[in-house]
Structures are given as structure tokens and as C-alpha cells.
KEKE-3310 file (N, C-alpha, C; in steps of 0.2 Angstrom, whole numbers, plus 5000, padded with zeros to 4 digits):
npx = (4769:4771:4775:4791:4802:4817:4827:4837:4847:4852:4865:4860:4865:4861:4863:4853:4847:4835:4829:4823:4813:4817:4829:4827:4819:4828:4839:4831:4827:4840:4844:4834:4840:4849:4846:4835:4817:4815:4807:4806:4810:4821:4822:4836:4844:4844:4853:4862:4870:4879:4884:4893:4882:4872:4858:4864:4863:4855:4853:4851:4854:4849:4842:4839:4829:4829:4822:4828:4832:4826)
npy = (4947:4934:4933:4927:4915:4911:4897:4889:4876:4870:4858:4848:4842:4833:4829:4815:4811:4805:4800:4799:4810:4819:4823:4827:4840:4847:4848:4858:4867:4873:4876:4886:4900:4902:4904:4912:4910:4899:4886:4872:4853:4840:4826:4815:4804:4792:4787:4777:4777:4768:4761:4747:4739:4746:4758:4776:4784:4795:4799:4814:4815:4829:4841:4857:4868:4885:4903:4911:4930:4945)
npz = (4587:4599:4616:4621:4629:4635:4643:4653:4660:4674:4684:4697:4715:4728:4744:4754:4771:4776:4766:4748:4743:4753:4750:4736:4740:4747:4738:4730:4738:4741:4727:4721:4731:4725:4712:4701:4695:4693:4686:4683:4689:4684:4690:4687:4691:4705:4718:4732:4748:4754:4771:4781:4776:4778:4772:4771:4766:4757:4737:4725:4709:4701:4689:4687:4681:4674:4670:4659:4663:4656)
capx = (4773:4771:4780:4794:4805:4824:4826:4845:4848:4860:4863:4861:4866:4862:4858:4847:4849:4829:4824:4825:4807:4819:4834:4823:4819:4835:4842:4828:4827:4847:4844:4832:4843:4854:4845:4828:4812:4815:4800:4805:4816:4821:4827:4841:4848:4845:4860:4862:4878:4880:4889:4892:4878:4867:4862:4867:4861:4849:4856:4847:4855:4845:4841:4834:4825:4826:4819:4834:4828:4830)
capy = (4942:4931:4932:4919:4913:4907:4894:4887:4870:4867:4851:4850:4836:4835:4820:4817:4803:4802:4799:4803:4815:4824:4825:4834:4846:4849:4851:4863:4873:4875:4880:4893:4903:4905:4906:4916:4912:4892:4883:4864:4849:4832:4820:4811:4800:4791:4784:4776:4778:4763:4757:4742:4736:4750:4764:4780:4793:4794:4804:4813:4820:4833:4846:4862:4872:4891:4904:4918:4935:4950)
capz = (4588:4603:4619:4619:4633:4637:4649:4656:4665:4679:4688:4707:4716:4735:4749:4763:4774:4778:4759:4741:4741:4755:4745:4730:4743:4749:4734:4728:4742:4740:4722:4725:4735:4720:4704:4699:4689:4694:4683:4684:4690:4682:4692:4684:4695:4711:4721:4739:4749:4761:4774:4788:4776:4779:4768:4777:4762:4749:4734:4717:4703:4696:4684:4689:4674:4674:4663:4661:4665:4650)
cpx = (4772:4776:4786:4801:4812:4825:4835:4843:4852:4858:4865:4863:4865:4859:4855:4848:4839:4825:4825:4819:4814:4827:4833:4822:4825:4838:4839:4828:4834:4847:4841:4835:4847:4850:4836:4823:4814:4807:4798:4810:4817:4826:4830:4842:4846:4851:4859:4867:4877:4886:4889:4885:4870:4865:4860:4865:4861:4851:4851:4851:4850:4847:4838:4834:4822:4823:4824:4830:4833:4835)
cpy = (4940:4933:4928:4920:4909:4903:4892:4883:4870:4863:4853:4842:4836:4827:4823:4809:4800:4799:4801:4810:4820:4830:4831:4841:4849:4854:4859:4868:4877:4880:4886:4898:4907:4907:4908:4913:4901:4889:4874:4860:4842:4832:4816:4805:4797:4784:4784:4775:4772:4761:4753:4742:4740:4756:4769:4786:4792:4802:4805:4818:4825:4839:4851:4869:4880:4897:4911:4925:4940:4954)
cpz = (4596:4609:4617:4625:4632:4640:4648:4659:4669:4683:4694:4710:4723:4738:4755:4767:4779:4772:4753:4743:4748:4753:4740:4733:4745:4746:4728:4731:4742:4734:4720:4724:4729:4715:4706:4696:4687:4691:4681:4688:4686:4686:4688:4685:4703:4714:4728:4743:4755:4763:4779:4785:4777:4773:4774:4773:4756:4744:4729:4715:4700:4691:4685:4682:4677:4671:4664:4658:4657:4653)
residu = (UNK:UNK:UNK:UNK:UNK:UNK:UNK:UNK:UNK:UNK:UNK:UNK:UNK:UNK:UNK:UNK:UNK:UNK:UNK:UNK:UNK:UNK:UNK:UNK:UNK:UNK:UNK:UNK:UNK:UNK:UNK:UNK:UNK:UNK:UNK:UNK:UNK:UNK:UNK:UNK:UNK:UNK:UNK:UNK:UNK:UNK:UNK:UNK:UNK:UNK:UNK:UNK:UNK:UNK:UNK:UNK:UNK:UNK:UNK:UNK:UNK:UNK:UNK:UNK:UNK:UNK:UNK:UNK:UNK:UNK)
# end
């Protein structure tokens, strides 16, 4: 019989005020920290927080895919 694998999703939500691509790392590098055996992300969602006309903070919902340990 084959191996065979478990995976869990948890959504991350984090902002960066230089850019989405820094957002993803933001929130990846945050996720990390916490969870083990991390093997993907979907990005869900991008969102821009402005104000006085400006935006001020670039946001991404995501998904971060991990594979739960025995």
C-alpha cells in the first residue's frame, strides 16, 4: 500500500505597505513560525487599504497548505 498523506488549510491574512508579492512573504514567513511541513499557498484575495486618496496597504487573504504530521 502506497504511502498517503493528510494535509490542513489555515487562512492567513497579513499586509505590506510596499506591495502584494511582499504581503505573501510577510504572511508566509509569519506562518512558518507556527505551523510545520508547510507545502503550498493560494492566494485568495487581494485588498487595498487607502487613504487621503492614496493606498497606504496592500493586503492578501490566503491559504497556507500543510501536511499534518503522524
Amino acid at each position: 500500500m502506497p504511502d498517503s498523506r493528510v494535509a490542513r488549510v489555515t487562512e492567513v491574512i497579513a499586509g505590506s505597505t510596499k506591495g502584494f508579492d511582499d504581503a505573501v512573504q510577510t504572511g508566509f514567513k509569519r506562518a512558518v513560525k507556527t505551523l510545520r511541513g508547510v507545502t503550498g499557498l493560494r492566494v485568495m484575495e487581494f485588498r487595498v487599504a487607502v487613504e487621503n486618496e492614496k493606498v497606504v496597504e496592500y493586503r492578501v487573504r490566503m491559504e497556507v497548505i500543510f501536511v499534518l504530521e503522524d
